[in-house]
C-alpha positions as CSV (number, residue, x, y, z in Angstrom):
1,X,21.9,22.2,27.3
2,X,22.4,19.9,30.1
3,X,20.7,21.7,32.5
4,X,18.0,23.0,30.9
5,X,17.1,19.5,30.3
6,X,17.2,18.8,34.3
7,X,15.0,21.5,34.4
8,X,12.3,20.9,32.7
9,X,11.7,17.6,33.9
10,X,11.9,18.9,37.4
11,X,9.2,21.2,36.9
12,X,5.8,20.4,38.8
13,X,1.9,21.7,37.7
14,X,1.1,24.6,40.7
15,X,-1.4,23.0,42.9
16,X,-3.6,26.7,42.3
17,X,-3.3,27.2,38.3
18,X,-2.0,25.1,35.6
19,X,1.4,27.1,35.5
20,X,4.6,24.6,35.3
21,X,7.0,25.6,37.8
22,X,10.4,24.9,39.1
23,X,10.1,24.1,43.1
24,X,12.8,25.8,45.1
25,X,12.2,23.6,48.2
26,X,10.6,20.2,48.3
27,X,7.5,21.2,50.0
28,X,6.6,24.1,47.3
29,X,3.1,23.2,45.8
30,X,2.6,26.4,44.6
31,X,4.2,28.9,42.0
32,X,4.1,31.7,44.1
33,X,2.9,33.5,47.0
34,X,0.1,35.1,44.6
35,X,-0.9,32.1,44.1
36,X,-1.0,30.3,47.4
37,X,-2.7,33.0,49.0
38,X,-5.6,32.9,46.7
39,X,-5.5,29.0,47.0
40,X,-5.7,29.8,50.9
41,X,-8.6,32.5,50.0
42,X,-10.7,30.0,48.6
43,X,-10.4,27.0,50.8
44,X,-10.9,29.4,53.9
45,X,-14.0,31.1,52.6
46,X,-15.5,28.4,50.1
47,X,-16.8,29.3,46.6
48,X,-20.3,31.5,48.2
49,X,-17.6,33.9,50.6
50,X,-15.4,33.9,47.8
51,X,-18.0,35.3,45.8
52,X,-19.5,37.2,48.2
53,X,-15.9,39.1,48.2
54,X,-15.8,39.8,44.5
55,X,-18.9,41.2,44.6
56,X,-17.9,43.4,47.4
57,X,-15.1,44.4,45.6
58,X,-17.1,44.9,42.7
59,X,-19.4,47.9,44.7
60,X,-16.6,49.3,46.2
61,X,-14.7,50.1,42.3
62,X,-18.3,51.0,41.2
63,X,-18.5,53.7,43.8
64,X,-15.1,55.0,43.3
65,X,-16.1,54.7,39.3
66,X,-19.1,57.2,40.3
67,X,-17.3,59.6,42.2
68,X,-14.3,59.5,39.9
69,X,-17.5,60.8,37.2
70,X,-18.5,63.3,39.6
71,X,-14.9,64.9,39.7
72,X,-14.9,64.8,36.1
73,X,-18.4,66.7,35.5
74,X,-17.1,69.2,38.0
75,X,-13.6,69.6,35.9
76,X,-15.7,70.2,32.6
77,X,-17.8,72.7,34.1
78,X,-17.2,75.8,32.2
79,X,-15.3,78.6,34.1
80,X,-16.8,82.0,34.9
């Protein structure tokens, strides 16, 4: 019980979420490498680039969402 007390009170908010973490080595500020790298991601490119590459993202899944459609109209094509 002991240490799960320690524990608790040791645990820091992630500098990238509100997630409540346990730091491994005194200069952790994050919960994980997920996270960091997205903090990273953001101070790098700012909130416009950040956007900008969602909505990159964005086209490229509706394009695979339209050919994905086209293999499927293909596949219920009747066969003769």
């Amino acid at each position: 019980m002991r240490d799960n007390a320690l524990s608790v009170a040791q645990q820091v908010k992630c500098l990238g979420c509100p997630t409540l973490f346990t730091k491994r080595r005194v200069h952790h500020v994050y919960c994980s490498d997920a996270c960091r790298f997205e903090a990273h991601r953001r101070k790098t490119l700012g909130p416009e680039g950040r956007m900008a590459e969602l909505e990159e993202q964005v086209k490229a899944l509706k394009s695979k969402v339209a050919d994905l459609e086209r293999r499927i109209t293909v596949l219920d094509e009747p066969v003769r």
